[in-house]
N, C-alpha and C positions, 0 to 999 in steps of 0.2 A: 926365463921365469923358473924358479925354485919349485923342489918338490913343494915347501910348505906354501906358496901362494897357487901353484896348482890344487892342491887338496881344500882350501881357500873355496876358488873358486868355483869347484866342482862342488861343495857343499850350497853356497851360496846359488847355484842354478837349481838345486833339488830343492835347497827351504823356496827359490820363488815357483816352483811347480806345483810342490804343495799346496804352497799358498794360491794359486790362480784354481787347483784343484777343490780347495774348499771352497774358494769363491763360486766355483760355479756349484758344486752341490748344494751351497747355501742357496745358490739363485733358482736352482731345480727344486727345489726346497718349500722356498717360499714360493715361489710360482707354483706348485703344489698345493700347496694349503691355500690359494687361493683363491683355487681353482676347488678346492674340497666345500673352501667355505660358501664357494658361490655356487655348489652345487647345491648344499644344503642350508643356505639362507631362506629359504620359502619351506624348510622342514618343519612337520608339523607333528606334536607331540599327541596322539590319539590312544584313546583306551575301550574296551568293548569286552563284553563276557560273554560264552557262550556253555551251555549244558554241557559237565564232564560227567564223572560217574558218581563222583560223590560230590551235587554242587556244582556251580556253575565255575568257571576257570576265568580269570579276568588280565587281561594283557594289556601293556603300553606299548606302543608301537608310534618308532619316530621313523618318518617317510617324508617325499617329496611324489611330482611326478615320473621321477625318473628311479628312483633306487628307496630300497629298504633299507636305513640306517643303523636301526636297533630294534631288539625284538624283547620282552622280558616279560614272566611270569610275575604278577604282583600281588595275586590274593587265588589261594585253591585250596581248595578241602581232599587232592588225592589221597589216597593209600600212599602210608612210606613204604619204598622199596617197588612199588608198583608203577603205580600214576606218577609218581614222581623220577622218575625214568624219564619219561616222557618231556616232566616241566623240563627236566636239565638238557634235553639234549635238543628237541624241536626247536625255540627260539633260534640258537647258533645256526640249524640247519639250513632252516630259511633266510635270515642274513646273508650265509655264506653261499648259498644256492640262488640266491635274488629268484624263490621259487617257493608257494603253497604246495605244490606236490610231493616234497619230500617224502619218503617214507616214513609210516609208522613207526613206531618202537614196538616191540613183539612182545606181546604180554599188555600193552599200555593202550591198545586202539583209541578207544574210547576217550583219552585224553588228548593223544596227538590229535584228533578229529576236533575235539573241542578247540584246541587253542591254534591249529588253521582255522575253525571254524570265527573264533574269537577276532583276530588276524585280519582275515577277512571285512568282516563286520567294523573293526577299525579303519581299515584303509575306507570303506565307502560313505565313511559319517565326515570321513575328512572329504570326500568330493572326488576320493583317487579310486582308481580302476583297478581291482581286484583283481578281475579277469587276464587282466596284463602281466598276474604272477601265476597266471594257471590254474589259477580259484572258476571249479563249478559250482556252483550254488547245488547242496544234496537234495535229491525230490524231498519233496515231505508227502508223503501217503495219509490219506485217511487216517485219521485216527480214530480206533473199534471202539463200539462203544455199548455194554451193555442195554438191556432193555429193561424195561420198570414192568410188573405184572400188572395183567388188567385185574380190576378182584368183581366178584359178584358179574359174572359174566353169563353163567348157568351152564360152560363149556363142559363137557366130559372129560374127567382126565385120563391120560392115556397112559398104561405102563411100560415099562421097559419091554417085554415079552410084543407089544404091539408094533414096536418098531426094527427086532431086531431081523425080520427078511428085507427092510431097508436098509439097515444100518446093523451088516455082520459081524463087522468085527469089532464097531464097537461096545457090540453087546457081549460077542463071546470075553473078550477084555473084560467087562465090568462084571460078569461072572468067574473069571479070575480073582476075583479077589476073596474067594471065598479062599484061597491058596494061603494067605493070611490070618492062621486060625489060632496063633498062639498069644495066648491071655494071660499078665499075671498078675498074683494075687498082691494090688497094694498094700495093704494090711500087714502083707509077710516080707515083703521088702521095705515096708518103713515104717518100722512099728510104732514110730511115735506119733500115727496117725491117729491110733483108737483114742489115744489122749486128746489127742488135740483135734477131735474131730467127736469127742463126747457129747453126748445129745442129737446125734444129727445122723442120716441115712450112712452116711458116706464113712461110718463108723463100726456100720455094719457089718459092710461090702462096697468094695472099691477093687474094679479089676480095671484092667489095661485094655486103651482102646486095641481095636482088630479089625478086618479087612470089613467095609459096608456091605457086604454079602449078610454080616450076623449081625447088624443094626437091631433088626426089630426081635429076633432071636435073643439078644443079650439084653436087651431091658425086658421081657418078659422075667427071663432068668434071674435078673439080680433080686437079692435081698433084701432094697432100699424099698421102702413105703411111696407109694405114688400114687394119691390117691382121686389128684386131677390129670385131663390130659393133656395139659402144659408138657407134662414130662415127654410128650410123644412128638414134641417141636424137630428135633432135628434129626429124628430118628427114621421119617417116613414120609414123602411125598403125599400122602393118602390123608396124611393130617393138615398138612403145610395145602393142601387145595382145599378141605373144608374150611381153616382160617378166612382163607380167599374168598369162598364162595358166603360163607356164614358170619363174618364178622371175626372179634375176639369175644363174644360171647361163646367160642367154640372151646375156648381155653378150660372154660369153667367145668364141661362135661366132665362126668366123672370117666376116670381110666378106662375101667370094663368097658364102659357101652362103644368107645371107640374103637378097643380094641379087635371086637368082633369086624370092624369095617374096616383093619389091617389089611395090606397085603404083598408089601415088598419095603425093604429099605430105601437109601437114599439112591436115586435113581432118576430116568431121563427129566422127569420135570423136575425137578431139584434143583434144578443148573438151565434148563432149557424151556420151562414151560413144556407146551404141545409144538414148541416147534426147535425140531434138531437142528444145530448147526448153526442157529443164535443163540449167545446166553441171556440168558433171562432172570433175573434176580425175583424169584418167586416172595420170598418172605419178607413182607410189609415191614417189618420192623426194621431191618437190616437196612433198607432204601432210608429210613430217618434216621437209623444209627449213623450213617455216612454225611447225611447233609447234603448240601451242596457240592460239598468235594466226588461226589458221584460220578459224573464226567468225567472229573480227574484221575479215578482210579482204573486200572487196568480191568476188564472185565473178568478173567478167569481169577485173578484176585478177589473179585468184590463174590463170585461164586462161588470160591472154598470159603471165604470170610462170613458169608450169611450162616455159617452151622461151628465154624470155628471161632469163637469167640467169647468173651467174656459178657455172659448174660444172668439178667436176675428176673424173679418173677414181679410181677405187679404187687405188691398188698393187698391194692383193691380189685382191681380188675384181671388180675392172675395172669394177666396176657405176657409173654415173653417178652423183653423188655434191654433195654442198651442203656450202661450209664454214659454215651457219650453224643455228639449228632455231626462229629467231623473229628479229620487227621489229628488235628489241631488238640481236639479234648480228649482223643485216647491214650493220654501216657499215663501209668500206674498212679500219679502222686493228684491227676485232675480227676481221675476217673473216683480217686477213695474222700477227696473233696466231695466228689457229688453223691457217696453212700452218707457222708457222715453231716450231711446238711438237710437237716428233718424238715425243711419248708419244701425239698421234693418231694415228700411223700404224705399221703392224709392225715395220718396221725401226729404229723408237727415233731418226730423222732428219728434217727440216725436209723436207716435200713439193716437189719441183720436178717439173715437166713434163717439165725437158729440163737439161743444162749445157751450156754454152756451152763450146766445144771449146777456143775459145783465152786465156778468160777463166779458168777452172774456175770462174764464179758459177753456182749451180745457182738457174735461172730459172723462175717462175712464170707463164704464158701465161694473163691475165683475158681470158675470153671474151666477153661480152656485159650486161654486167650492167645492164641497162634494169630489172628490178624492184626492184636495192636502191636505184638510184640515184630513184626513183624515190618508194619507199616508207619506204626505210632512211634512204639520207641524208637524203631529205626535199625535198619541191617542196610550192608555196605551193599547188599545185592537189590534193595527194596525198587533201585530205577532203572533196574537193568534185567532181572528176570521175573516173571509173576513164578507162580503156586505151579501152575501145568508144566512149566519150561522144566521143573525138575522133579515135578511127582508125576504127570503123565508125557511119558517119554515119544519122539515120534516112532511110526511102525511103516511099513512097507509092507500091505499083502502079496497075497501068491499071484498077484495079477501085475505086480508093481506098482499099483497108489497106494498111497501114503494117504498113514491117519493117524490121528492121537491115540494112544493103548489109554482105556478106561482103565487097565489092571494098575490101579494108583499104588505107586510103590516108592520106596526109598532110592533120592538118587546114589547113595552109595551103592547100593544094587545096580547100578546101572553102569557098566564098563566101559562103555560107548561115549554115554554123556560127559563123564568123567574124561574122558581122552583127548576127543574133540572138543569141548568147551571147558571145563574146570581148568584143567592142565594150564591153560593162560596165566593161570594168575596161581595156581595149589602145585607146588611138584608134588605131594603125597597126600589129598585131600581125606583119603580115606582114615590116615594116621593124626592128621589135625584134627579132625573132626570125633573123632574118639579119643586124643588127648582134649580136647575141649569138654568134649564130657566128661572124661575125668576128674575133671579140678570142677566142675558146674555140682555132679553130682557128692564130691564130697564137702564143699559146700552146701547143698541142700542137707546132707544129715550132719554138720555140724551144726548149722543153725538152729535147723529141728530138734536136734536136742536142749541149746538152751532155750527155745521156748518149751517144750515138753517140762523141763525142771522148770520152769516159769511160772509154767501152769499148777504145778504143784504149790510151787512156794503161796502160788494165791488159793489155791482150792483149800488150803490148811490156814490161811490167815480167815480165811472168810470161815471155814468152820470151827472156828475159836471162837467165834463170835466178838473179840475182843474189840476191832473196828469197825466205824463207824462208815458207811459208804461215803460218807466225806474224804473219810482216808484213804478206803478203796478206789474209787472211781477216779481215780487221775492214773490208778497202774491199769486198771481196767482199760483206761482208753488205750493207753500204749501198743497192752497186750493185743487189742481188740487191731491196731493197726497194723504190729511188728508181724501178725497171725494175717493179712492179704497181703504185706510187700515178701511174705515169705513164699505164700501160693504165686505170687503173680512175679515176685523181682527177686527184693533182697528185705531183709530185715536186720542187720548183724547189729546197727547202733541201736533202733527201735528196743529192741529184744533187750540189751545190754543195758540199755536206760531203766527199764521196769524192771529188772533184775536186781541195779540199782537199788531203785527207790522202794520197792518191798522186800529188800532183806536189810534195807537203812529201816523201814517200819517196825520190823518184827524182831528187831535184835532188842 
């Protein structure tokens, strides 16, 4: 045999080795796959959601009783760069760990927890055992749940001063707060308020709130006319139990005569009734501001929320007053629906606080709304921390227990909280949070200025006398709207439309 029938045949043994080689990976192959397919012939395509941080997190999940096949995020409302951590990497995890236990994602809890939690929930609507990947079902604890005031009970109220050889430190705490004594003067920080706040108290004098220690001290003090003692609603315990005890015929009392039966700011019953240590939503109004959602809301929430809020007085009855009765109708654009619909009120007219002398826009004065903006509108934080987690910090006395600090304070003051918990999700919460009010508060004086020029452009058309309130009253209304989404939100197209349409009138 010749070299070339040698190399021949030496080829001819390798192509059939090859060849018997693919054959059998093809036979490993296919016996593979069909073995895959008969694993997962009985798989079952299952979907379930479970509460993340923002919104619930909803997952499909294909299984069997033997293995986890596919795992995938298909509808979530996280945070980007946060929560979504989490959607990207937990599914694979668990796939690839045939295991609910995986670890967290650091910074993302709150989501990994939801979509094991999701996960879960799926496997056992298909009939399969959870448990079998490691899945404990998390306790669920009591849910806390504020309390409703009894009213007209005849009880004594009790003041702070009476409870604080029980309860020392959270007394000395809520006399810290007088530590918070710096006030300034709105007026001189934004001066397009004397304009746009003509006619009305708050035109007068407008200072910056400060620590509850000088509640009843600083409405003595101001400027502003107050000639019922409505104005004494959120300022004093001492009022907010006559309410209770007296009806809202209490509202009506003139100022003075209350005044003398002052005697501490907002304090133990404000938040607790006569009994420490439960909260208690003392202010009748607040319990129907809420509605039914009452249950639903966190308790120390619904207790900052009864004095923080956006309230107007009665017309007729003067009693202190909610334009909303749930979650649901506190966002800015329902709440100015139900000022500007006269069949809520006696007179069959659109509610204003005050009219503006030279405009005739009958103005709306939003007070404080830290609870809708909060809960209503909506913050990424609103189902994850109430009002205490970040304004009353935990304490540790000289004894070692642990209590809430009453000295209500800014969590940026807080270096602790800030490190242990912010830090998860802020690396520089203190520099976000002060660039955010940067661009918020130059915002606020851009706008306020063009409604201040707004306010002119109309206070000069209407003293021309040249139109007719046919002409007027459609900038009027604008004015009258772009002047609450500025107090309460935004006003930038509001404002830009009336601006609009009276210097289209007047040219």
């Amino acid at each position: 045999m010749d070299k070339k029938q040698k190399r021949e045949k030496r080829l001819n043994l390798i192509g059939m080795s090859c060849g018997l080689f693919l054959a059998l990976l093809l036979v490993i192959n296919v016996g593979t796959d069909v073995v895959a397919r008969a694993a997962s012939a009985n798989a079952q395509t299952l979907t379930a959601s479970a509460p993340g941080k923002v919104g619930d997190v909803t997952v499909e999940v294909k299984a069997d009783a033997k293995k986890i096949y596919e795992v995938k995020v298909i509808e979530h409302n996280e945070t980007e760069g946060i929560g979504t951590m989490a959607v990207d990497a937990i599914p694979g995890l668990i796939v690839e760990k045939q295991s609910l236990t995986v670890d967290a994602v650091s910074g993302a809890t709150i989501t990994s927890d939801a979509i094991r939690d999701a996960v879960a929930l799926a496997l056992q609507s298909g009939g399969l055992n959870s448990e079998a990947y490691g899945y404990a079902a998390p306790e669920i604890a009591a849910k806390p749940m504020a309390h409703k005031v009894e009213t007209g009970t005849g009880v004594k109220l009790l003041h702070a001063v009476d409870w604080k050889d029980q309860y020392p430190d959270q007394y000395n705490t809520w006399m810290m707060t007088s530590e918070s004594d710096d006030i300034d003067d709105y007026l001189e920080v934004y001066p397009m308020l004397r304009g746009l706040y003509e006619g009305y108290g708050f035109a007068i004098d407008y200072g910056s709130a400060r620590g509850h220690y000088y509640d009843v001290q600083d409405i003595e003090a101001t400027g502003r006319p107050h000639p019922l003692a409505n104005c004494w609603t959120c300022k004093t315990p001492d009022f907010t139990h006559m309410v209770n005890e007296e009806g809202i015929e209490a509202y009506k009392k003139d100022w003075t005569e209350v005044q003398s039966q002052i005697t501490e700011g907002i304090s133990c019953y404000t938040c607790h009734a006569n009994t420490p240590g439960e909260i208690t939503i003392t202010h009748t109004y607040w319990i129907d501001a809420v509605g039914d959602d009452f249950e639903n809301i966190a308790p120390a929430d619904l207790a900052c929320g009864q004095c923080h809020n956006e309230y107007y007085f009665h017309p007729e009855t003067k009693a202190t007053t909610i334009a909303h009765n749930s979650l649901a109708s506190m966002d800015p654009a329902t709440m100015l629906a139900f000022f500007n619909d006269g069949s809520n009120f006696p007179s069959g007219e659109p509610f204003a606080d005050w009219t503006n002398p030279r405009t005739g826009v009958k103005q709306i004065k939003v007070q404080h709304p830290e609870f809708e903006t909060y809960l209503g509108a909506g913050s990424p934080h609103a189902g994850t921390f109430t009002c205490a987690d970040c304004h009353m910090p935990d304490a540790v006395n000289a004894n070692g227990e642990a209590y809430h600090s009453h000295n209500l304070m800014s969590p940026l003051d807080n270096p602790e909280l800030i490190a242990n918990t912010c830090s998860a999700c802020h690396f520089d919460l203190v520099k976000e949070v002060h660039d955010l009010q940067d661009k918020v508060e130059t915002r606020t004086y851009t706008v306020g200025y063009r409604l201040e020029y707004l306010t002119e452009l109309l206070a000069q058309a209407v003293a021309s006398e040249k139109y007719t309130d046919e002409q007027l009253d459609p900038i009027r209304s604008l004015a009258r709207d772009a002047q609450f989404y500025w107090d309460f939100d935004k006003a930038d197209e509001l404002c830009a439309e009336a601006t609009s349409q009276i210097l289209a009138l007047t040219r």
